[in-house]
C-alpha positions as CSV (number, residue, x, y, z in Angstrom):
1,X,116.7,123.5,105.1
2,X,117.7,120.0,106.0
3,X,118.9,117.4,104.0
4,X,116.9,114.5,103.1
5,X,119.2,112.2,105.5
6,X,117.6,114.4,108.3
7,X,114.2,114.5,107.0
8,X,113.8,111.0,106.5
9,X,116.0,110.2,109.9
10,X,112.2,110.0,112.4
11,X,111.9,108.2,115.4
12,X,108.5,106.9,116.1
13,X,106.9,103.6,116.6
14,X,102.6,102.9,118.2
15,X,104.2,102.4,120.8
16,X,106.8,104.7,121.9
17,X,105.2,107.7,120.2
18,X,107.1,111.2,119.6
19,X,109.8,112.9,121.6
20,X,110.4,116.2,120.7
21,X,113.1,116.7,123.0
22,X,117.0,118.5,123.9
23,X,118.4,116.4,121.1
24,X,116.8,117.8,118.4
25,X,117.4,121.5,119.2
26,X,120.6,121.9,117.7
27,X,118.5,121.1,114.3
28,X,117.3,123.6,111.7
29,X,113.3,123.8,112.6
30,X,110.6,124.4,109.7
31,X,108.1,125.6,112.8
32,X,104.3,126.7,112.8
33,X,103.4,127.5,116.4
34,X,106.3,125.7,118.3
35,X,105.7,122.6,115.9
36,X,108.6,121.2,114.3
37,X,108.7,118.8,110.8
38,X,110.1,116.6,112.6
39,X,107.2,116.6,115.1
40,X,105.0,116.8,112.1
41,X,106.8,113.6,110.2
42,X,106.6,111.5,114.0
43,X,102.4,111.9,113.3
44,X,102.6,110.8,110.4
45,X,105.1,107.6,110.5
46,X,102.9,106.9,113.6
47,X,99.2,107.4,111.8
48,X,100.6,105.0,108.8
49,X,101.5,102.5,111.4
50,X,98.0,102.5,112.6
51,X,96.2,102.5,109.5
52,X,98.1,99.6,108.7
53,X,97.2,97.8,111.5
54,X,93.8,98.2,110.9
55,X,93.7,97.3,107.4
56,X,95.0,94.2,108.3
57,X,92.5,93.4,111.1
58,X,89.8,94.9,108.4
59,X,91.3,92.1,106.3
60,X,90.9,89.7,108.1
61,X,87.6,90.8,109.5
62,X,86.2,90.7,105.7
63,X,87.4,86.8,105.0
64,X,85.5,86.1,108.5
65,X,82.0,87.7,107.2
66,X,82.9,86.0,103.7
67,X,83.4,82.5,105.3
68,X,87.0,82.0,105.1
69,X,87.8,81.0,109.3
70,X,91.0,78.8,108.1
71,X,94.6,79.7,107.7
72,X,96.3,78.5,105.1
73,X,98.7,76.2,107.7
74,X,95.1,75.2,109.3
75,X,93.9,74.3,105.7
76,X,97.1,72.4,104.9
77,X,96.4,70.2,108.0
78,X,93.3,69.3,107.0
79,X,94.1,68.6,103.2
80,X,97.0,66.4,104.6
81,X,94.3,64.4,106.9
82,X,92.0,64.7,103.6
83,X,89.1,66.3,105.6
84,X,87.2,68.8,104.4
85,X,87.4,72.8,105.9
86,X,84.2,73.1,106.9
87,X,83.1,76.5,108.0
88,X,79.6,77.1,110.0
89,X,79.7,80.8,109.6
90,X,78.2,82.1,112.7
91,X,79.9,85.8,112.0
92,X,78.1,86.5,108.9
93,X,74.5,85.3,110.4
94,X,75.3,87.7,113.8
95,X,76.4,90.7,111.9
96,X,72.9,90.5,109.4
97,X,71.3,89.6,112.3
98,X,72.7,92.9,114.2
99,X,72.4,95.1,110.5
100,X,68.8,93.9,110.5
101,X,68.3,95.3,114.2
102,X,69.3,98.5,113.3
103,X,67.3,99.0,110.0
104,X,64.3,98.3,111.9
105,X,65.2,100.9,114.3
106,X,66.2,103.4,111.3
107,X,67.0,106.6,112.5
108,X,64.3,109.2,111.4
109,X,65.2,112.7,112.1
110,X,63.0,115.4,113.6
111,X,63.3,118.7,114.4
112,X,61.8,120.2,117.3
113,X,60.4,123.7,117.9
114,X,62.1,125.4,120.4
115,X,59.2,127.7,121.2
116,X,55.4,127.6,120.9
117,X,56.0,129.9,117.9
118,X,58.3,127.6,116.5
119,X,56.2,124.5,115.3
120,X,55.5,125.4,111.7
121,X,59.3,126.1,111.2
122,X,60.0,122.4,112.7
123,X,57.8,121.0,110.5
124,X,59.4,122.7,107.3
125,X,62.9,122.0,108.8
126,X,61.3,118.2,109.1
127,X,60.2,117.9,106.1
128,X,62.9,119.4,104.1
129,X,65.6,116.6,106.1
130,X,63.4,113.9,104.9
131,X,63.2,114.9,101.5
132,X,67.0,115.3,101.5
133,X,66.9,111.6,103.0
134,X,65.2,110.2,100.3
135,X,66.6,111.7,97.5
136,X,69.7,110.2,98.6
137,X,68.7,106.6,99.2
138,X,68.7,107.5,102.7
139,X,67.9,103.9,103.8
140,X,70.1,102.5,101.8
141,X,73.0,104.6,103.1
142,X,72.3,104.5,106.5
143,X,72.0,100.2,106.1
144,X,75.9,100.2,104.4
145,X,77.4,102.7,106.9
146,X,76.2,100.2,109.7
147,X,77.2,97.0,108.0
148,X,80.9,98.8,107.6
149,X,80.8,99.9,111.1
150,X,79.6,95.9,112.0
151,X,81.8,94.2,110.0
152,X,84.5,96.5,109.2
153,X,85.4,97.6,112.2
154,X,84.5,101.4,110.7
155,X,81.9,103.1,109.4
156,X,81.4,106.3,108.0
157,X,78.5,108.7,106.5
158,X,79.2,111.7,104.5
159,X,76.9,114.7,104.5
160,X,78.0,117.3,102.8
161,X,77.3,120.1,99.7
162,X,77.9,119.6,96.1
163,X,77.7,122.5,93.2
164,X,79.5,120.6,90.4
165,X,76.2,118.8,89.1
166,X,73.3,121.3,89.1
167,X,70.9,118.3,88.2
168,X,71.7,116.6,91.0
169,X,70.7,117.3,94.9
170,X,72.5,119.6,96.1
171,X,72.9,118.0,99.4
172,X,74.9,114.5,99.2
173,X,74.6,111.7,101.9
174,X,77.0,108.6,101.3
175,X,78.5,106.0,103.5
């Protein structure tokens, strides 16, 4: 097994990626299918890198939709010239404006038959996906997922199975 100096010795920037090459044969491999750890530890260092870069644009992003356009040196320059930081937040008005566009075209889900025999089974399968829908607050869901994906930069809808709560649906939708 190798020691922690090794573990924690990982080359890997956005950038530049992964090299899993001559250099690190002479090391002692923990492998699954040709994969190394240290290939394994590369992903990772690199995926954290990313995530980080996106919180911070996703940071950003959020004091844009809230109104906050200034830096604080930009802020400074105006409190030095006593003027005021006024803000015309054009972001915010866009993104409701593009939210609202989409709630208006909300997505309804149908099933089709797939045969002339099939009609009264898409019509249960129909019906059943739009009972689901609303007892989940469908619309409600569906509008958050697509403000996170406006003004986020990412949105996300779960749809999945739950058994721990037998009074509640048994089918969960949440953004």
């Amino acid at each position: 097994m190798q020691d922690n100096a090794q573990l924690n010795d990982v080359d890997a920037s956005p950038s530049e990626g992964y090299s899993s090459s001559q250099e690190n044969a002479g090391q002692s491999k923990q492998t699954t299918g040709g994969l190394t750890l240290r290939d394994i530890k590369a992903w990772h260092k690199t995926t954290v890198q990313s995530e980080y870069q996106w919180r911070e644009r996703a940071e950003e992003d959020s004091r844009f939709m809230a109104g906050d356009h200034w830096t604080d040196e930009e802020k400074k320059v105006l409190r030095d010239r006593k003027q005021a930081p006024i803000v015309f937040n054009r972001i915010a008005r866009d993104v409701l404006i593009q939210v609202g566009r989409q709630v208006q075209r909300a997505l309804q889900p149908t099933a089709k038959p797939r045969g002339q025999a099939d009609d009264d089974m898409a019509s249960a399968i129909t019906d059943v996906m739009r009972y689901v829908m609303d007892a989940n607050g469908w619309t409600y869901e569906q509008t958050q997922a697509v403000m996170d994906q406006v003004a986020g930069p990412r949105g996300w809808m779960f749809i999945g199975y739950q058994n721990d709560d037998l009074n509640a649906e048994p089918i969960r939708i949440r953004h």
